[in-house]
N, C-alpha and C positions, 0 to 999 in steps of 0.2 A: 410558519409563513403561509400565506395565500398564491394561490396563481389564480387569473380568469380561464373561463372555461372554453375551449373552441366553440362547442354547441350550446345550443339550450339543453335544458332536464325534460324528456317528457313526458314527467310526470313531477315537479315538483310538489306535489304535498307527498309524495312517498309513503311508504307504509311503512306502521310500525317497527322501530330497526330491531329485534327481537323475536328469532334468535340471532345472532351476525355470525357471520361464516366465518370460520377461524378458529373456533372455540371447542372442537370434537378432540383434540388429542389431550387427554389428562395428564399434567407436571408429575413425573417421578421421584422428584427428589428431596426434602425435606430442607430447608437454611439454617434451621436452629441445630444442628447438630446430633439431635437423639436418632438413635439408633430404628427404622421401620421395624413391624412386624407384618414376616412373609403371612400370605393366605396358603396356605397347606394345598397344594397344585391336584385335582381330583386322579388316582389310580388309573393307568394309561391304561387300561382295561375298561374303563368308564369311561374316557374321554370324550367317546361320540354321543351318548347317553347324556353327559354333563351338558355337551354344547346342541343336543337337539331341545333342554331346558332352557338354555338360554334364548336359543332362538324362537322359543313358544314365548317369552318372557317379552323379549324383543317385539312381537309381534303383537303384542297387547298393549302397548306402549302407543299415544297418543302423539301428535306433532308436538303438541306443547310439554308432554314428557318429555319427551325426547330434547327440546331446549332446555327443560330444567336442567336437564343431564348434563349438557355441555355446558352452560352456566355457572353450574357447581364445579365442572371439572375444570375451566378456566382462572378460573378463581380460587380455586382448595377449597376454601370453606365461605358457605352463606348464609346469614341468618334465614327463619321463614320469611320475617319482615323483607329480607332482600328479594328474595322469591316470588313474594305477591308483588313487591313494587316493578319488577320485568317483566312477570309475564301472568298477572291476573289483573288485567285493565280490564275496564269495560266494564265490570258489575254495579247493579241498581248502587251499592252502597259498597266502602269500604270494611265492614262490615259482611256485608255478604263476598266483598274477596279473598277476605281474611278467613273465613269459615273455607272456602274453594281451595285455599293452601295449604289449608292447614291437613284438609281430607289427602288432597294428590299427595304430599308429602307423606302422610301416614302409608296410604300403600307402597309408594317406593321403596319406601325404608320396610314396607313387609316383604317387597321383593326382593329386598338387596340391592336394590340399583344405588340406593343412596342408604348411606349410615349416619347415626348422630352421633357428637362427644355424649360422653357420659358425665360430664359438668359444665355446668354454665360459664358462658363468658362475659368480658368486657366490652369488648368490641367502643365501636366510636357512640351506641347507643347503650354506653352504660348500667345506665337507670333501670332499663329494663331486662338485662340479664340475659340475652335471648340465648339459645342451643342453636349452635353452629351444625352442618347439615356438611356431608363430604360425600364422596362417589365411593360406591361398597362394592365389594365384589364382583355381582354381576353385572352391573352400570360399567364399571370398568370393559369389562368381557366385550359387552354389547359396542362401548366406542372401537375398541380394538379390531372388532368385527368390521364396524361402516368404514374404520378408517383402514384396514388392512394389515395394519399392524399388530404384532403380535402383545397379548397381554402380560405384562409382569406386576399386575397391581400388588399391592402392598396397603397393609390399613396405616391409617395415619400415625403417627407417634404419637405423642402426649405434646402437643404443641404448647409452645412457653406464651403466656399472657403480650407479650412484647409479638410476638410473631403472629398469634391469631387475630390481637387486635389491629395489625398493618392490614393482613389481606381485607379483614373487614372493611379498614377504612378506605381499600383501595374499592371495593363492592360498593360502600356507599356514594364515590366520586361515580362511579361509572351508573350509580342508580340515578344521581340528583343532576346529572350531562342527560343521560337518556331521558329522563322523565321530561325536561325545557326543551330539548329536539321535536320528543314525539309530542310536545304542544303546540309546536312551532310548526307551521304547512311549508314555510318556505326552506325548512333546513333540514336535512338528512342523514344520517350515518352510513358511510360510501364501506368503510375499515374499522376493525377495532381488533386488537389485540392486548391481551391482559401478560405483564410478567413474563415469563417464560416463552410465549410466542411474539413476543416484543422485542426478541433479543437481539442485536447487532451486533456481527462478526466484521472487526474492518484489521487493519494494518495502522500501527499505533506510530509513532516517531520511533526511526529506526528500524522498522518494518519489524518489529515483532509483532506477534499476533494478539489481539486486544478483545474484548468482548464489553457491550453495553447495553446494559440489562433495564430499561425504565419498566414503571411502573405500570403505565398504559399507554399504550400507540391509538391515535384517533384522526379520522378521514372525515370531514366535515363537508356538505357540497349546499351549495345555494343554485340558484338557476345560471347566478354569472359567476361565480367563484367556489373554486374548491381549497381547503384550509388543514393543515397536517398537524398534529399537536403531539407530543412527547410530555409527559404526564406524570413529575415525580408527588408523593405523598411523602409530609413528612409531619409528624405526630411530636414534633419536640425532645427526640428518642436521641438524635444524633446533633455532634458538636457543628458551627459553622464550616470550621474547615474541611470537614469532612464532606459538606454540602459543597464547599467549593470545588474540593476535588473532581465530585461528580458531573458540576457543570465542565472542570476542565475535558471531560472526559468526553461529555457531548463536541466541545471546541477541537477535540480530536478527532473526534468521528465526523462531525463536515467538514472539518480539512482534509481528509480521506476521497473525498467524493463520491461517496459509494451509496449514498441515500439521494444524491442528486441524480447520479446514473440510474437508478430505479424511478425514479418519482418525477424526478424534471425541477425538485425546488426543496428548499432544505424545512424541517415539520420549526415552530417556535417550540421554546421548550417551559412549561409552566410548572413551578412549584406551589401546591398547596401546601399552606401550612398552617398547623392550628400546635396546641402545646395544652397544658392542664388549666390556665388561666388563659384570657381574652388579653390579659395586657401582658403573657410571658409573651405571648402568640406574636403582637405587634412588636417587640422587641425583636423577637428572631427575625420575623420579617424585615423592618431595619438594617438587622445588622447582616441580613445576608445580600440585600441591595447595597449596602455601601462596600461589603465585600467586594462584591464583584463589579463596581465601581471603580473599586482602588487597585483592583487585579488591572492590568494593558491588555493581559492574555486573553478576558474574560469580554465578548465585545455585550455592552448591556442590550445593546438590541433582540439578541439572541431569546432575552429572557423575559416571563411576565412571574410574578411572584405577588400569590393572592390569597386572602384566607378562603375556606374551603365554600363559604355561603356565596363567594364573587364568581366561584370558578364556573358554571353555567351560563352567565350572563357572558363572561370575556368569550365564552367560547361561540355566543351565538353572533356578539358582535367584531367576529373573527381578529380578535384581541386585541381589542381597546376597548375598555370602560370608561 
C-alpha cells in the first residue's frame, strides 16, 4: 500500500541505496534440514591474540567491503554476478566491473571474511553455473563485533539445489528492484529487509503466537508518497494451496494490526513468480489469481501477482502496471 508523505524529500534523487541498513546480522540457521558444521572456537588462551587478528583484518576492510559483507550475510549466499550488480557501479565498462569483483572477492575469500561452495550452482542464472559466495569465519566475527553480538558462526551445510537456488532468486529480485530504483532520481529505497530480518511476530486467531517469514520487506519513497511491499518469490517449487495458505497468513497478520501500529499503513503484498517454462509460469500465475479470487478470506486487493521481468516496474509505479 502507499501513503502520501507529510513533507517533501530533500533530496529526492538520493543516493545509491547500497549498502541499506539492516543487513549486518548474519541468519544462523539453515531451512533445508542438514546438519551445520561448527568452526573449531580458537583455545581461550589465544582468544585475545585471535580477536586482535580480526580486528587488524577489520580494519583493512574498505566501506564497500564492508557492504559486501552484509550483502552476503543478508542473503546466505551470492553469486559474483550479484556482487558486481550492488555494489560495482560506476565502472568505464561492465567489463572492468566484473575484473573489480572479481579481485575484492578473491581477497575476502583469502581473508576469511567470505567462503565459496566447493561446486557450482544453479541458481535463477543457470546457464552460467556461477559459485555462490557465503560469510567465513572471520566476516562473521567482524559483524558480530559492529553488531555486538556475540559470534556463533557455523560453515554453511551442503545446501540442497532447491534451497540455494531460492536465496539466489530472492538476490536477483532484490538486484533487478535496486538496479530500476538507482536509475530512477525520483525513487529511493527508505527499508529493505531480506528473510530472516523480515520476520513478523503477531498473535494469530485465537491468540496463539504466529510468525511470518516473507521473502523481502521493501520501503519505497517518492517526493510525495511512500510504498511498503512484502515480497514472496516463488520458482514453481511449491503447490497453489500452499501459496494460498501463505497469503492467508499475511490476512492474518493485518488483521493483527501490528504492522499498521508500526508504520501507519498495511505494505501490498507481491508474488513473483516464474516456474521451468514461460507458459508453466502463466498457468501458476492464473491459477493462484483465481485462487484467491474464489477464497472470501483472501481480499484480491491485498495482492499483485507478476512474473519476475514486471516486478521492477510495478514497483516504481507503486503497483500498477
Amino acid at each position: 500500500m502507499r501513503r502520501p508523505l507529510d513533507h517533501p524529500i530533500a533530496d529526492p534523487t538520493g543516493a545509491p541505496s547500497s549498502p541499506v541498513p539492516g543487513e549486518s546480522r548474519p541468519p544462523r540457521r539453515p531451512k533445508d534440514g542438514a546438519l551445520p558444521r561448527a568452526i573449531p572456537q580458537a583455545p581461550s588462551g589465544r582468544q585475545r591474540t585471535y580477536q586482535k587478528q580480526v580486528d587488524a583484518i577489520a580494519q583493512r576492510l574498505s566501506d564497500r567491503d564492508l557492504a559486501i559483507l552484509e550483502s552476503v550475510a543478508a542473503h546466505r549466499f551470492l553469486t559474483i554476478e550479484q556482487i558486481q550488480a550492488l555494489h560495482f557501479q560506476g565502472h568505464a565498462s561492465r567489463a572492468t566491473a566484473a575484473r573489480a569483483a572479481r579481485r575484492a572477492a578473491a581477497r575476502l575469500r583469502s581473508l576469511r571474511v567470505l567462503g565459496e561452495l566447493d561446486r557450482r550452482v544453479g541458481g535463477i542464472t543457470a546457464g552460467s553455473s556461477p559459485l555462490a559466495h557465503y560469510v567465513d569465519v572471520v566476516g562473521a566475527r567482524i559483524l558480530a563485533n559492529r553488531s555486538g553480538h556475540t559470534s556463533s558462526h557455523r560453515l554453511p551445510p551442503d545446501p540442497s539445489t532447491r534451497f540455494l537456488d531460492h536465496c539466489l532468486a530472492i538476490a536477483d529480485a532484490r538486484v533487478a528492484v535496486q538496479s530500476a530504483i538507482d536509475a530512477d532520481p525520483d525513487v529511493t529505497i527508505t527499508e529493505l529487509a531480506i528473510e530472516g530480518a523480515a520476520t513478523r511476530r503477531y498473535a494469530g486467531p485465537g491468540g496463539a503466537g504466529q510468525s511470518l517469514r516473507p521473502d523481502m520487506y521493501l520501503v519505497t519513497q517518492t517526493t510525495e508518497y511512500e510504498d511498503a511491499w512484502f515480497i514472496e518469490i516463488d520458482r514453481g517449487t511449491e503447490s497453489i494451496p500452499t501459496l494460498t495458505k501463505k497469503c492467508q497468513q499475511y490476512v492474518d497478520y493485518r488483521a493483527s494490526g501490528r504492522e499498521q501500529e508500526r508504520t501507519g499503513f498495511f505494505p501490498l503484498v507481491i508474488w513473483s513468480m516464474t516456474a521451468t517454462t514461460p507458459e508453466r509460469a502463466a498457468r501458476r500465475q492464473a491459477a493462484l489469481t483465481e485462487a484467491i479470487d474464489r477464497d472470501p478470506r483472501l481480499p484480491s486487493e491485498l495482492f499483485r501477482i507478476v512474473a519476475p521481468g514486471d516486478l521492477p516496474a510495478l514497483i516504481l509505479r507503486g503497483g500498477d502496471l
